[in-house]
VOPAGU-2260 file (C-alpha; in pm, 1 decimal, decimal comma):
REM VOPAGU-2260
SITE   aa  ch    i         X         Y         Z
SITE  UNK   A    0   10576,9    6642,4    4213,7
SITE  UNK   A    1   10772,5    6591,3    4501,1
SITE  UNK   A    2   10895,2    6264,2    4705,1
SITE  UNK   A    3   10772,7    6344,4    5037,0
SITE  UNK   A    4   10577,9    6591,0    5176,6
SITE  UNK   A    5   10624,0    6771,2    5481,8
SITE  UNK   A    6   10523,9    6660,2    5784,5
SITE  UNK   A    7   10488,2    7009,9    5899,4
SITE  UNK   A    8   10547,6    7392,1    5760,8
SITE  UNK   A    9   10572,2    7684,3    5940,9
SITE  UNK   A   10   10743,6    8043,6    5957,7
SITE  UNK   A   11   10971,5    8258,6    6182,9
SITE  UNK   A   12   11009,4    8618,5    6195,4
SITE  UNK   A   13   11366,1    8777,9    6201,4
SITE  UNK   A   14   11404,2    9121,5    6156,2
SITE  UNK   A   15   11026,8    9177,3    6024,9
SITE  UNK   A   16   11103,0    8859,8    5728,1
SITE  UNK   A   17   10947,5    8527,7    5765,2
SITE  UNK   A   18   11136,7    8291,2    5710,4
SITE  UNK   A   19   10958,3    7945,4    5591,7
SITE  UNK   A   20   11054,3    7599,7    5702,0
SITE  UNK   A   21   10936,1    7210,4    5647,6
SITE  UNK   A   22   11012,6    6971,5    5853,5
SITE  UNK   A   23   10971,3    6600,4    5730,0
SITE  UNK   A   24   11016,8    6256,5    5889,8
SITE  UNK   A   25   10982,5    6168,7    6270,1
SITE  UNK   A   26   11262,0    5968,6    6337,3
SITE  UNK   A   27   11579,0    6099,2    6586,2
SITE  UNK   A   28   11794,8    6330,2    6564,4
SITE  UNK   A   29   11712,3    6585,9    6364,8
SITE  UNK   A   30   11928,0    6691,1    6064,4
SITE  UNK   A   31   11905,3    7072,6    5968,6
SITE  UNK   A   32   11995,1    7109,3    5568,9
SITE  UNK   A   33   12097,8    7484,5    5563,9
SITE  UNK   A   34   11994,3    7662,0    5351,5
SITE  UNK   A   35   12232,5    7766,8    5040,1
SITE  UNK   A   36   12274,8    8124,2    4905,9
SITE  UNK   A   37   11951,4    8315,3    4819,4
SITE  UNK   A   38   12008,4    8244,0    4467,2
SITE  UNK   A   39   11854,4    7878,4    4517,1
SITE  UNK   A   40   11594,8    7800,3    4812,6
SITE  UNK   A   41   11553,1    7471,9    4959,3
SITE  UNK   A   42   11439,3    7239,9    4701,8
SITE  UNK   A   43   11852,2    7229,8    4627,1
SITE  UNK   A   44   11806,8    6985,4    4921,0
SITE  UNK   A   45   11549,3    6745,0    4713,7
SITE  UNK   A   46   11768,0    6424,6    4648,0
SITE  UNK   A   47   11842,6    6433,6    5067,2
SITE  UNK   A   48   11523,6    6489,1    5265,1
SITE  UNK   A   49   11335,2    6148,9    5155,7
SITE  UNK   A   50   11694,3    5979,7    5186,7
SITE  UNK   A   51   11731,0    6104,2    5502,8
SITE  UNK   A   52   11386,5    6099,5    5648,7
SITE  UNK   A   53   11381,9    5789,1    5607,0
SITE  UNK   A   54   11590,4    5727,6    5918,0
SITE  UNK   A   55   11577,6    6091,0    6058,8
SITE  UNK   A   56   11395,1    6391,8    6152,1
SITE  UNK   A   57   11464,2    6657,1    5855,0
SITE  UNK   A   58   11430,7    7016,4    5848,6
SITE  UNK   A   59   11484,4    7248,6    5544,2
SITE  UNK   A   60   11412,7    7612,1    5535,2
SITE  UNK   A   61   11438,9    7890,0    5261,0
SITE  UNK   A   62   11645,8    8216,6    5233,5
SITE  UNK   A   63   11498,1    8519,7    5275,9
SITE  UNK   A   64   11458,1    8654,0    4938,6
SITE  UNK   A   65   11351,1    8351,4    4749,4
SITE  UNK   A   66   11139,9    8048,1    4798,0
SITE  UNK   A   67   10831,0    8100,0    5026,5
SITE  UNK   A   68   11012,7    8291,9    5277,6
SITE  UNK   A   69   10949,6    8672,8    5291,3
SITE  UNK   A   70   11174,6    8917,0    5023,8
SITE  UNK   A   71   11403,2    9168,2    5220,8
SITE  UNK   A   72   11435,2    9526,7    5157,8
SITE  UNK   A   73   11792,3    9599,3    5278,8
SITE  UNK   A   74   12145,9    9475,2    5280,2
SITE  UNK   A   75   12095,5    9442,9    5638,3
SITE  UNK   A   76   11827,8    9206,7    5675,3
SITE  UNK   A   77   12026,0    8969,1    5482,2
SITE  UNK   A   78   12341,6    9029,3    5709,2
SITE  UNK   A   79   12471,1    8648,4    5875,7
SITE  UNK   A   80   12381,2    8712,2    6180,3
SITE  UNK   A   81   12005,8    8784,4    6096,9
SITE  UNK   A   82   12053,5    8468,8    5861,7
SITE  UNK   A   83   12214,6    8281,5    6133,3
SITE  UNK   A   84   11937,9    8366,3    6397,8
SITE  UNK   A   85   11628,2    8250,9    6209,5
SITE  UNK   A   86   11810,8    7917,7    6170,3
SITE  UNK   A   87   11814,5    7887,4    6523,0
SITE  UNK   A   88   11490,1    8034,3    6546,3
SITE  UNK   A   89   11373,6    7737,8    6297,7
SITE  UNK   A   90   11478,8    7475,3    6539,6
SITE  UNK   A   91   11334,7    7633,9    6844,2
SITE  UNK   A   92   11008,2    7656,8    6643,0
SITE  UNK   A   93   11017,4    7254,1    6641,6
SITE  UNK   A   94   11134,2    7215,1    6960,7
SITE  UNK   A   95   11500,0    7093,0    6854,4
SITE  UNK   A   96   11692,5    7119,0    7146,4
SITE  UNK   A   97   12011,2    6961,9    6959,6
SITE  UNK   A   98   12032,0    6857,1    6624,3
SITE  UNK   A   99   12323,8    6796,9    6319,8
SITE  UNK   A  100   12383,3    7060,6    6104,9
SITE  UNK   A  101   12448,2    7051,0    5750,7
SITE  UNK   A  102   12533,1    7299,6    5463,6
SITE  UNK   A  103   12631,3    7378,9    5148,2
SITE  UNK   A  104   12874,8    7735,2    5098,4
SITE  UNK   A  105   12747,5    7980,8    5239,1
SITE  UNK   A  106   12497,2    7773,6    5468,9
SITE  UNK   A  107   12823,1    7550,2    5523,5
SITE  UNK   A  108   13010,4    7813,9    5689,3
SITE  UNK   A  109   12633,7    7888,6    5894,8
SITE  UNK   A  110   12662,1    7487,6    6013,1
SITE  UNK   A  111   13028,6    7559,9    6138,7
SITE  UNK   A  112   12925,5    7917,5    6299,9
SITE  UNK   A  113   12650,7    7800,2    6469,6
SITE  UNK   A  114   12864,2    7490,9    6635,3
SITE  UNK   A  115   13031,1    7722,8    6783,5
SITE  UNK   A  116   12840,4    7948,1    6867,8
SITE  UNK   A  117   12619,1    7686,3    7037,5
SITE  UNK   A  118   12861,3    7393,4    7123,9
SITE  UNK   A  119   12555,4    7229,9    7344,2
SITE  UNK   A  120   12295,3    7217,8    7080,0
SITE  UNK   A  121   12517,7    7097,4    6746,1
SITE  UNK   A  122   12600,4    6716,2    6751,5
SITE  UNK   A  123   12832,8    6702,5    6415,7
SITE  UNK   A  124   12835,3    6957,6    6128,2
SITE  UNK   A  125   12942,3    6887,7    5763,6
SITE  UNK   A  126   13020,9    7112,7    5561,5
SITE  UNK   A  127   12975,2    7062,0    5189,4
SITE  UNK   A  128   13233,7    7254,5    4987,2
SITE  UNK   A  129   13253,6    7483,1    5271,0
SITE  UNK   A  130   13199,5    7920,6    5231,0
SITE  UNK   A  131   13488,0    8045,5    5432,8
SITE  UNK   A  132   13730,4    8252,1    5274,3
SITE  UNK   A  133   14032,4    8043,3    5419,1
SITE  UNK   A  134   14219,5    8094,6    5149,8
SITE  UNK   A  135   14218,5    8357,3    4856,9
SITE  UNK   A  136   13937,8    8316,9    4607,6
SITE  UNK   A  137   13980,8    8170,6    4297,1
SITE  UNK   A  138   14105,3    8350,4    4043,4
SITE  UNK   A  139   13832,4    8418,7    3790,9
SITE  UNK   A  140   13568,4    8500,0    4084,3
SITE  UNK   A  141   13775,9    8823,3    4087,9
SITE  UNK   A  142   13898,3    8846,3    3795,7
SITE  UNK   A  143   13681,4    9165,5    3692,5
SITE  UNK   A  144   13503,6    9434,0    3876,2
SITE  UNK   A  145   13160,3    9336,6    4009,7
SITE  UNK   A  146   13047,0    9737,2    4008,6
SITE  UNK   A  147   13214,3    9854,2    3697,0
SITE  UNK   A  148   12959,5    9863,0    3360,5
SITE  UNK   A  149   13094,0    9695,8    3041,0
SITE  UNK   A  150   13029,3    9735,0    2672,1
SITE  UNK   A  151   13024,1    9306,3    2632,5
SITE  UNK   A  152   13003,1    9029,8    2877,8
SITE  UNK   A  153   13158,2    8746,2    2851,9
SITE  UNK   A  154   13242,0    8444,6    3047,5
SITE  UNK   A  155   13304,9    8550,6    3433,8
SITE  UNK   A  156   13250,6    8904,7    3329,0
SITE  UNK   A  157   12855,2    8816,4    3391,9
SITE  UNK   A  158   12944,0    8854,9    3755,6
SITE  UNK   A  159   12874,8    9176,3    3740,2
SITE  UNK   A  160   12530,4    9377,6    3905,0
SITE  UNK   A  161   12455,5    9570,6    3600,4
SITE  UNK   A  162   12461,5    9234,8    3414,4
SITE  UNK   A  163   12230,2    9074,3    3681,1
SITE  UNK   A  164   11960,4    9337,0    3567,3
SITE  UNK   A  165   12010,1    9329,1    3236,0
SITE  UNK   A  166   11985,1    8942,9    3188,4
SITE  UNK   A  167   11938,7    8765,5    3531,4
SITE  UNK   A  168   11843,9    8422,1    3350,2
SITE  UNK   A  169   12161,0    8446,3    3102,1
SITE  UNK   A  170   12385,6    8479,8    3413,2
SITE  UNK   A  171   12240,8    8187,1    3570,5
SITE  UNK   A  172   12278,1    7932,2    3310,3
SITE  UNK   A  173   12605,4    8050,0    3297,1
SITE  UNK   A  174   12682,5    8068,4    3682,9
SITE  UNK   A  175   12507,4    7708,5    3726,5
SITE  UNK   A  176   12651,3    7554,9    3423,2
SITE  UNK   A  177   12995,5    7638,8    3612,2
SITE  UNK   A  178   12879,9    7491,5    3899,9
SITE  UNK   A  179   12835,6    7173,7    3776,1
SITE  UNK   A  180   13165,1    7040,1    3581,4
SITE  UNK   A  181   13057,4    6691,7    3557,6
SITE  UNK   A  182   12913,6    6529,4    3276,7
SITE  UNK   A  183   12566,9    6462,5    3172,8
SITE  UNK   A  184   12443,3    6737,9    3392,7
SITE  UNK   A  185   12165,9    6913,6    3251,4
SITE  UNK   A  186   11879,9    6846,9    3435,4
SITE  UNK   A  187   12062,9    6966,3    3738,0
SITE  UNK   A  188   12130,2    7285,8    3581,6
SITE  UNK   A  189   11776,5    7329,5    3504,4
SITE  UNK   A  190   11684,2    7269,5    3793,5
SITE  UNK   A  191   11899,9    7511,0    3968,6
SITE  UNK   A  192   11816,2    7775,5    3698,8
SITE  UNK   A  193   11476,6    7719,2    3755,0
SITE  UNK   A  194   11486,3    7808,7    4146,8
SITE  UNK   A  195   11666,7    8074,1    4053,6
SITE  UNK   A  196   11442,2    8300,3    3905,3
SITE  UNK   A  197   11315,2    8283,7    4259,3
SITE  UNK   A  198   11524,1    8518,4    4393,5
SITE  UNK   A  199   11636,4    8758,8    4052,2
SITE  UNK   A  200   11875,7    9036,1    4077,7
SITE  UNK   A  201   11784,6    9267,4    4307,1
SITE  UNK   A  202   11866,2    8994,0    4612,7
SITE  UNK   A  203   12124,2    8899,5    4486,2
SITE  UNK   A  204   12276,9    9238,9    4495,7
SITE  UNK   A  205   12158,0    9253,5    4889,8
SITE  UNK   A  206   12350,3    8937,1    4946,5
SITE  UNK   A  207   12632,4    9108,3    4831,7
SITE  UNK   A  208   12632,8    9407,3    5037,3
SITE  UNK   A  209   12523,1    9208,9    5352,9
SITE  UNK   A  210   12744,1    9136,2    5651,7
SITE  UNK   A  211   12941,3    8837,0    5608,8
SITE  UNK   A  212   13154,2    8689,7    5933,8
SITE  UNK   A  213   13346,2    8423,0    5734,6
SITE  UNK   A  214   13511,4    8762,8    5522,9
SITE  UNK   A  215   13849,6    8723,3    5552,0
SITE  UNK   A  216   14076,2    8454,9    5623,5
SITE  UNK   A  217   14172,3    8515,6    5982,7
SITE  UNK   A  218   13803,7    8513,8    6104,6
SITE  UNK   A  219   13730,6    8226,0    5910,5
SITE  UNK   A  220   14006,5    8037,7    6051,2
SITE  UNK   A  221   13884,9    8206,2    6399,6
SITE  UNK   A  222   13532,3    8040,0    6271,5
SITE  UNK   A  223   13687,3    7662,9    6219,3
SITE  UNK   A  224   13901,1    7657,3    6526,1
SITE  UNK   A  225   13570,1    7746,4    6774,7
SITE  UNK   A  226   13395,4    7404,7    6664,5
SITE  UNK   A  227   13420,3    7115,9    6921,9
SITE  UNK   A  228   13162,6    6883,6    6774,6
SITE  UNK   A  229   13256,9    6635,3    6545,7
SITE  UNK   A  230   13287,7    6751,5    6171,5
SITE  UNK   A  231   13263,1    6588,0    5844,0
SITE  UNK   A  232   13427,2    6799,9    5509,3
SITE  UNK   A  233   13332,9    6672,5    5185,5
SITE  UNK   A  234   13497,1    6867,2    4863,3
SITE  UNK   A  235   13440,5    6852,3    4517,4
SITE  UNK   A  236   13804,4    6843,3    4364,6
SITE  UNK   A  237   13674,2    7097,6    4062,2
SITE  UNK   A  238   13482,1    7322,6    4280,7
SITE  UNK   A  239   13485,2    7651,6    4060,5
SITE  UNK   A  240   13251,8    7857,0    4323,6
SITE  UNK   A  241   13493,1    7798,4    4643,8
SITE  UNK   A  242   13836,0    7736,7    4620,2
SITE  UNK   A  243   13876,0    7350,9    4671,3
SITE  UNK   A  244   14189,5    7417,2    4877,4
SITE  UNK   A  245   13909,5    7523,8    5163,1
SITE  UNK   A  246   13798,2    7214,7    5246,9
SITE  UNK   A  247   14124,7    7069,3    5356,7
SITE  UNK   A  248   14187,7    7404,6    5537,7
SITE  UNK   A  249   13836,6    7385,9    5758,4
SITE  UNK   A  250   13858,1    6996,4    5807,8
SITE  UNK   A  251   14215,2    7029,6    5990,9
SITE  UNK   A  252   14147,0    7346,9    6163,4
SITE  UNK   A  253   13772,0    7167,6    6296,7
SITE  UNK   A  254   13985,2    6819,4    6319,7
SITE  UNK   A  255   13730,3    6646,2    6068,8
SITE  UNK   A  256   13704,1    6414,4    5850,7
SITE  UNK   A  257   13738,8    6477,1    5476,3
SITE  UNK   A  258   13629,3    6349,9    5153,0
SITE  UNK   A  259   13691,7    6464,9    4828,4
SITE  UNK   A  260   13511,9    6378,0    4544,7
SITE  UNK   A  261   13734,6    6350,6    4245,8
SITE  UNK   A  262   13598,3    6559,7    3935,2
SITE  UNK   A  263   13332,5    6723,6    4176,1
SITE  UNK   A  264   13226,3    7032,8    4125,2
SITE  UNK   A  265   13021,9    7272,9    4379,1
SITE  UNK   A  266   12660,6    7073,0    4448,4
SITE  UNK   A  267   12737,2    6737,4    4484,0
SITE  UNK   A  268   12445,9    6614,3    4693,8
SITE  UNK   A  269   12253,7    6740,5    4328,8
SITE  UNK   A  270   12510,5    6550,8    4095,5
SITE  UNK   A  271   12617,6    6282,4    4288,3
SITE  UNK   A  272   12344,9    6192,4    4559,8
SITE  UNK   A  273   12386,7    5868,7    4612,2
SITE  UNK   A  274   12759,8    5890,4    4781,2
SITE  UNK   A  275   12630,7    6200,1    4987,0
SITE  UNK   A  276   12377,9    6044,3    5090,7
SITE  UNK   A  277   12524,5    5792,6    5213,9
SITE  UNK   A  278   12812,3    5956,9    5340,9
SITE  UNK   A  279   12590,2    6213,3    5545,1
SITE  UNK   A  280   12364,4    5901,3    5686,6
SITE  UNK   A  281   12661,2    5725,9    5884,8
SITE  UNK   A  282   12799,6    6059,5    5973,2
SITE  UNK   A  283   12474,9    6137,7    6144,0
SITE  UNK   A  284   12457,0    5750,8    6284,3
SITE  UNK   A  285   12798,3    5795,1    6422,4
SITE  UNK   A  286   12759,9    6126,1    6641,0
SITE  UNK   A  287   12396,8    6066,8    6755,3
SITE  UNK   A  288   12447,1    5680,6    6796,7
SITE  UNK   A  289   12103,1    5649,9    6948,4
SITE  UNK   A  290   11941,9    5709,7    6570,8
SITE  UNK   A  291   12150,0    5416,1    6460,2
């Protein structure tokens, strides 16, 4: 059962995968919500698009590799810039000659990439707990070696490709149940588990060995310092995905605005909709004025 339904579905082909996108409301301008990492597809976005449609016109698409969009058989068709092309492909498909771009992680770092790669079509970006390695990772995300095999997993050990294909769902609960630090979380973890299964190990282990332009810290700060439109950070203070010290980073370097949500973790428009919501609403109000 969903809240809406889309006002319109369709597909675009990059690189020989179609890519599947819904578009919902009418109103102006329209607000992209990236899409995440291929290990969730775009129903992460569910507690936004009705908010938001409301007042906007919303578009959501899937990652190759899970969802309804079309499963990959290489690293390469996977790679950002593939990724990053069937986005823009999306809005050309709806004839979106400029909208706001919004993103989570990985499809954060896509919202700031594509402002400036495209200063004349991106009215704002935010950037939700942003993927750019502008700093060093955290600790325990390389902690142990994602190629090596192991007698016993345990903990952040499960970030490991051999454990992917030995128990994809185990490694989820665990990965999600990270994800979300804050209390009283469960169905959200469900949920994300649930999506999931979409996707399984074997894209997962694509994603890894795909292209990635935010890969170091000097491109990524190279990424932040290209964007002219006006930018909007938010952070969750317990992110244990990205390194919360990120945020900060891309909202100076982009000259944004930044919010941090105390005891956050790394999907807060899933456990705390309500303030991003409402924080993404008068963002969008305040760079495309005419939707106001």
């Amino acid at each position: 059962m969903r809240a809406l339904q889309p006002t319109t579905t369709g597909v675009v082909d990059r690189e020989g995968i179609a890519v599947h996108y819904e578009v919902y409301g009418v109103g102006s301008p329209t607000v992209y919500l990236l899409m995440p990492d291929v290990i969730v597809h775009s129903r992460a976005w569910k507690a936004q698009i009705p908010f938001l449609a409301r007042y906007f016109r919303v578009v959501v698409s899937d990652p190759p590799g899970n969802g309804l969009s079309g499963t990959p058989v290489s690293a390469d068709q996977m790679d950002d810039p593939v990724l990053i092309a069937g986005q823009w492909g999306v809005l050309d498909a709806i004839g979106a000659e400029q909208a706001v771009l919004v993103g989570v992680c990985t499809g954060a770092g896509h919202s700031l990439i594509m402002a400036g790669q495209r200063p004349d079509r991106v009215l704002g970006a935010c950037a939700i707990n942003p993927g750019l390695r502008l700093t060093e990772p955290l600790p325990h995300r390389v902690a142990f070696p994602y190629d090596e095999p192991r007698d016993g997993y345990e903990g952040w050990q499960k970030q490991n490709r051999h454990y992917w294909k030995q128990d994809w769902a185990d490694w989820s609960e665990f990965f999600f149940g990270q994800m979300f630090p804050e209390p009283h979380s469960t169905k959200q973890v469900e949920d994300c588990v649930d999506w999931s299964m979409g996707s399984g190990a074997d894209m997962l282990i694509l994603e890894y060995s795909s292209t990635y332009l935010a890969a170091d810290i000097a491109s990524s700060r190279a990424i932040c310092e290209a964007v002219r439109c006006p930018v909007l950070v938010i952070t969750g203070s317990r992110d244990m995905c990205q390194n919360p010290l990120r945020g900060p980073i891309a909202a100076d370097l982009t000259g944004g605005d930044l919010v941090v949500i105390d005891g956050g973790g790394h999907l807060p428009q899933a456990r705390d909709p309500v303030k991003v919501n409402l924080l993404l609403r008068d963002f969008i109000r305040r760079v495309a004025p005419r939707a106001a």
